[in-house]
C-alpha positions as CSV (number, residue, x, y, z in Angstrom):
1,X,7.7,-80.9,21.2
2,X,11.2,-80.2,19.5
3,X,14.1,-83.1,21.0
4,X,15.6,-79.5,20.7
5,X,15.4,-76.6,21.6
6,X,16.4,-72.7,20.1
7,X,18.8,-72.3,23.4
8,X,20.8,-76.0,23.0
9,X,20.7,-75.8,19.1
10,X,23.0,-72.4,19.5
11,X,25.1,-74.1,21.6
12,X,25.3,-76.8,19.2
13,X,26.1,-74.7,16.3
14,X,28.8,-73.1,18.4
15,X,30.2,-76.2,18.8
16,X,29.6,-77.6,15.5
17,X,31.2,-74.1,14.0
18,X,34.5,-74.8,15.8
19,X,35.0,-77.9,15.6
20,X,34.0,-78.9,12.1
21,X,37.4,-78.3,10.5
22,X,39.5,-78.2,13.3
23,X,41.0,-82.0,13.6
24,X,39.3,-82.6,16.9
25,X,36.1,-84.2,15.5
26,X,32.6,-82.1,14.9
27,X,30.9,-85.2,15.3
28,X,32.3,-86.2,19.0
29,X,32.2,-83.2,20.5
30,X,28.6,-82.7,19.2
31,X,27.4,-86.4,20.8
32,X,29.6,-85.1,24.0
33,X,27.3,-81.8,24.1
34,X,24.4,-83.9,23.3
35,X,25.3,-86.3,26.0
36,X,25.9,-83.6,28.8
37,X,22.1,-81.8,27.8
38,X,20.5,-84.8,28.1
39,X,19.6,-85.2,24.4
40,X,19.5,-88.9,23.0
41,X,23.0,-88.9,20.4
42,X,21.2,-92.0,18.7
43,X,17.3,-90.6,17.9
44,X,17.0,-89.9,14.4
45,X,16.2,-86.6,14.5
46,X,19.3,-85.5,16.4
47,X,21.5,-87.4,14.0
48,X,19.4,-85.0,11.4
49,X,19.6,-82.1,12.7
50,X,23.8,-82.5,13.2
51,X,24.3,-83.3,9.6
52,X,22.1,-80.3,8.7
53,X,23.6,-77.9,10.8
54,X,27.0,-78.8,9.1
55,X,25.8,-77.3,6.0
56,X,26.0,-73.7,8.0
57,X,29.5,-75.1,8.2
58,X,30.3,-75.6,4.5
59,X,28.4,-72.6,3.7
60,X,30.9,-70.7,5.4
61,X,34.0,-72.4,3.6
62,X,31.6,-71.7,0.2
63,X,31.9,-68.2,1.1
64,X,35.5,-68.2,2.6
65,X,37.0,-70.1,-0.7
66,X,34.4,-68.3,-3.3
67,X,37.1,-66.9,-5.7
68,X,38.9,-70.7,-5.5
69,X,35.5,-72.5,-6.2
70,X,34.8,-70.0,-8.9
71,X,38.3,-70.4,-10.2
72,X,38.1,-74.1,-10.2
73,X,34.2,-74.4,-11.6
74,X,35.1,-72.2,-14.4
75,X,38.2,-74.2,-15.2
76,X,36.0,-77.2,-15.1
77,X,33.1,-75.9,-17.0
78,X,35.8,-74.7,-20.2
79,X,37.2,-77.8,-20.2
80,X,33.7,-79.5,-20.9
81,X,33.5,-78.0,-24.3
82,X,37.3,-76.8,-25.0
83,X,39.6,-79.9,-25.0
84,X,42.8,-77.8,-24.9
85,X,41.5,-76.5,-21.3
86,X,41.5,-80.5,-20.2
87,X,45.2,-80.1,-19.1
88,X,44.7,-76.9,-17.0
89,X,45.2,-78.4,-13.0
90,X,41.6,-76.5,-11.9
91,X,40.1,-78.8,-14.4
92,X,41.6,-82.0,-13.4
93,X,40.8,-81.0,-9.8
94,X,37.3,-80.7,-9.9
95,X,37.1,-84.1,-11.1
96,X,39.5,-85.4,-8.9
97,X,37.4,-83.6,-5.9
98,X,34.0,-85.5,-7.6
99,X,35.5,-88.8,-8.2
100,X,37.6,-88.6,-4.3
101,X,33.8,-88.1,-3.0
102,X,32.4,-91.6,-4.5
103,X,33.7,-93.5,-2.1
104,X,32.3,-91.8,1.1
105,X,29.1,-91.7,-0.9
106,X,28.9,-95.4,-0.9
107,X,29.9,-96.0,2.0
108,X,27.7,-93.7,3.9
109,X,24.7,-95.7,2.4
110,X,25.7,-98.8,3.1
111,X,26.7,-98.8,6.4
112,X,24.1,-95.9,7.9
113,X,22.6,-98.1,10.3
114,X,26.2,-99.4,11.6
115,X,26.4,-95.2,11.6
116,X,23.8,-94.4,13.6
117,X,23.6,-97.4,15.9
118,X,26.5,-98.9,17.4
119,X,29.0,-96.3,16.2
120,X,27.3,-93.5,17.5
121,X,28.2,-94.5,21.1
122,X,30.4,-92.2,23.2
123,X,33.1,-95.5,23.7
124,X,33.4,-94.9,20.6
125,X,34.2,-91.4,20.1
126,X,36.6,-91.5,22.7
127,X,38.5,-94.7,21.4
128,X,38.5,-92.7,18.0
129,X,39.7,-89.4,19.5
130,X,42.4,-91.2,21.4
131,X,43.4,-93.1,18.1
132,X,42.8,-90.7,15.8
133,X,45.2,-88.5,17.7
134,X,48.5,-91.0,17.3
135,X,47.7,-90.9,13.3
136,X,47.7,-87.4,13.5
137,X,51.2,-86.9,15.8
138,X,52.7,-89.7,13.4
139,X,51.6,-88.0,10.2
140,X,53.1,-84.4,10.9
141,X,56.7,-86.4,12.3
142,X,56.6,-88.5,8.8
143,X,55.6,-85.8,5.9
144,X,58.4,-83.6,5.2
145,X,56.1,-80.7,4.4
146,X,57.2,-80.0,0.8
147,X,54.6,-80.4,-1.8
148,X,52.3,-77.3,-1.8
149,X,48.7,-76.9,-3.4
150,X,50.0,-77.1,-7.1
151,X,51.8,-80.3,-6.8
152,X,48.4,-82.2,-5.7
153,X,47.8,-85.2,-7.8
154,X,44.6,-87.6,-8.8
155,X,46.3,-90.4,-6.2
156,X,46.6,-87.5,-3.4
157,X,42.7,-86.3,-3.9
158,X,41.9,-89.9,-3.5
159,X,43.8,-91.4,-0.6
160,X,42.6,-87.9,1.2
161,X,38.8,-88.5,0.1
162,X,38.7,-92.1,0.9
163,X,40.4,-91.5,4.6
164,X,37.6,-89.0,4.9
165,X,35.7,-92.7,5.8
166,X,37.6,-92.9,9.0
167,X,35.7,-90.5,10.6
168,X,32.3,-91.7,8.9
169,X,32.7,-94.8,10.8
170,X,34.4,-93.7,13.8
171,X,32.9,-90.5,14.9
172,X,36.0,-89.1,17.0
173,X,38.5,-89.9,14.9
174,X,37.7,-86.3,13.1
175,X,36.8,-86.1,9.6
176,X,39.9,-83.2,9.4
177,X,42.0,-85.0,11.5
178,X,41.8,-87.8,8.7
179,X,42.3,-86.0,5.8
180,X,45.0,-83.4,6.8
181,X,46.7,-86.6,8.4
182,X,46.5,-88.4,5.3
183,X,47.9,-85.3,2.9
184,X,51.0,-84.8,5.3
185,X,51.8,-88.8,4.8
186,X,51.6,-87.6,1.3
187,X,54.2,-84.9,2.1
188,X,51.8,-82.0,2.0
189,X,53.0,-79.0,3.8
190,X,50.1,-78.0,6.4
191,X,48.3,-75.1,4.8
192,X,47.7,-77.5,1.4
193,X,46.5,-80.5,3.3
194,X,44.7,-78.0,5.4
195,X,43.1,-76.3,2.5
196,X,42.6,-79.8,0.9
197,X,40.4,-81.3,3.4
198,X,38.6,-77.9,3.0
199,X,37.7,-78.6,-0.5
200,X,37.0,-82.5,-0.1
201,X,34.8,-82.2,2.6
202,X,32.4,-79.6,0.5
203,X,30.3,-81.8,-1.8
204,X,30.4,-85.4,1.0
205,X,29.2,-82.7,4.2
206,X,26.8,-80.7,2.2
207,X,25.1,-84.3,0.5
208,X,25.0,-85.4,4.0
209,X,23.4,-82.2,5.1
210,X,20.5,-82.8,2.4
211,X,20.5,-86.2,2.9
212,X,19.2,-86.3,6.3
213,X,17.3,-82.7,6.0
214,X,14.2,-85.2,5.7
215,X,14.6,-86.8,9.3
216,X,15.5,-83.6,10.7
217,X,12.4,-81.7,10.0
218,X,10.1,-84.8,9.9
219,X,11.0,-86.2,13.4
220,X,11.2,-84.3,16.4
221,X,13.2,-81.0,15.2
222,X,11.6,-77.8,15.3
223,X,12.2,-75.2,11.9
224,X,13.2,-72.7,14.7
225,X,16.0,-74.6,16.1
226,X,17.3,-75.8,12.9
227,X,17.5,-72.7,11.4
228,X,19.0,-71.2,14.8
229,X,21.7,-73.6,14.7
230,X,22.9,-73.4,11.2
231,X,23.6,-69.7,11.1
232,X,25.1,-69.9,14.3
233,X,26.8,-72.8,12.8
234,X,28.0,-70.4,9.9
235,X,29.4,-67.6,11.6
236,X,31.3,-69.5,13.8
237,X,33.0,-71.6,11.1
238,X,33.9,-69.2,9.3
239,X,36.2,-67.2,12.1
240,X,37.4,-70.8,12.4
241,X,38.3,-71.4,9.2
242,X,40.4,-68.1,9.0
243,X,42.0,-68.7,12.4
244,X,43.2,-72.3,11.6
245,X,44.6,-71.3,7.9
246,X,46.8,-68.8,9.9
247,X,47.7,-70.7,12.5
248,X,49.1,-74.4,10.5
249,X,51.0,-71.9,8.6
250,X,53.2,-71.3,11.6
251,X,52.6,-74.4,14.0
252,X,52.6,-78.3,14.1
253,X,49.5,-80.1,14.7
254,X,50.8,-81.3,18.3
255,X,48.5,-78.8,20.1
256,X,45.2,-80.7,18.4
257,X,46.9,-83.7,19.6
258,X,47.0,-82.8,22.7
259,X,43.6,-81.7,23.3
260,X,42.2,-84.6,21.8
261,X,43.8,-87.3,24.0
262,X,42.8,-84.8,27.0
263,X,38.9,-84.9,25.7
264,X,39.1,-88.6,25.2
265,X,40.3,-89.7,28.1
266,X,37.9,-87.1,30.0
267,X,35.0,-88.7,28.4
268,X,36.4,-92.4,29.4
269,X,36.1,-91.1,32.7
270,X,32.6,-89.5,32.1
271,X,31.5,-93.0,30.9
272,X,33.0,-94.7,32.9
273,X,31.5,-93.6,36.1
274,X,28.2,-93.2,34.9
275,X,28.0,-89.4,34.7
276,X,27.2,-89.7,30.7
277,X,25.2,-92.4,29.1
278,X,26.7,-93.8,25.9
């Protein structure tokens, strides 16, 4: 039988579709669901089956951002063969998006048993989510919010992609919290870091997605299910995705902040009197 079923994997897509790129952590509030349905947050196959529905996720920014991407791949593809096209920005971002990924990559295969073992426990969200949520507060008082889109540089794409390993290692800490809270350091305003983190998470969540496609089919998660939870997972993120871009053009981050110190110390309270395993 399916460690999943077709009714928890749309709740888990709903959940996963909200969450992914708001900054309050896809990956907490997922081993939270997990946790309160009874479904082990550590068995490889649930690990599996949350990186694949994320591709529902990204699919949804593909769709969202097409003209960008096809903007930016088009850029990147002329300046391949016409040198005079290398000092177009679209160019230099594409590689600055591949080579900001590199890092993640690595460190995702190196430490993925640290990943899903020991940091996969619920102390550990909630210790990241608490954390995670003073970086955040301190980011948007210290950027001064004047540097849009256009002024992004190679050393911004890279101190945005390597934060994005934050949240690898500390599920909690939010992989959008991490890398909008590093761009406003960077003095960002809120809609670039906000569309930045869109565009560096596309290539690291989508290789994780295929990545652990494998495990999620070949141990314990039904096709049903699976495919259940990443449309779900799509259509969800993608009314997301348009809310938050509307909303950081008008408001501070404080509201995220708040939530997530609420959830975390919640869950503290959940773990600690036994009412959820870690």
């Amino acid at each position: 039988m399916s460690v999943i079923n077709v009714g928890q994997a749309v709740v888990l897509g709903v959940v996963e579709g909200v969450t992914e790129f708001l900054p309050v952590s896809s990956t907490g509030h997922l081993k939270i669901t997990e946790g309160l349905m009874d479904i082990p947050v550590d068995d490889d196959a649930v690990v599996g089956f949350s990186a694949v529905i994320q591709v529902g996720a990204i699919a949804a920014v593909l769709v969202y951002f097409f003209k960008d991407i096809v903007r930016i791949v088009t850029a990147w593809g002329r300046g391949l063969v016409n040198k005079e096209e290398r000092y177009h920005h679209d160019y230099k971002f594409a590689w600055w998006v591949i080579a900001s990924t590199i890092p993640i990559v690595i460190v995702g295969l190196a430490a993925k048993p640290l990943i899903e073992g020991p940091l996969a426990s619920l102390w550990v969200v909630a210790g990241s989510l608490i954390v995670g949520s003073g970086v955040m507060w301190a980011a948007d008082q210290m950027g001064r919010h004047k540097r849009g889109e256009d002024d992004t540089t190679f050393k911004d794409a890279m101190l945005v992609g390597c934060s994005q390993i934050l949240a690898l290692l500390f599920p909690g800490f939010s992989r959008s919290g991490a890398t909008m809270s590093t761009a406003l350091i960077l003095d960002l305003d809120r809609v670039a870091a906000t569309r930045l983190s869109f565009f560096l998470g596309i290539p690291a969540l989508t290789g994780a997605g295929l990545y652990e496609l494998k495990d999620a089919l070949g141990t314990g998660v039904g096709a049903a299910p699976l495919a259940v939870g990443t449309i779900v997972s799509f259509v969800v993120a993608y009314a997301s995705i348009a809310w938050l871009l509307k909303f950081v053009a008008k408001h501070s981050f404080n509201a995220f902040v708040i939530y997530r110190i609420v959830v975390g110390v919640l869950l503290l309270g959940l773990l600690g009197t036994g009412t959820l395993n870690s």
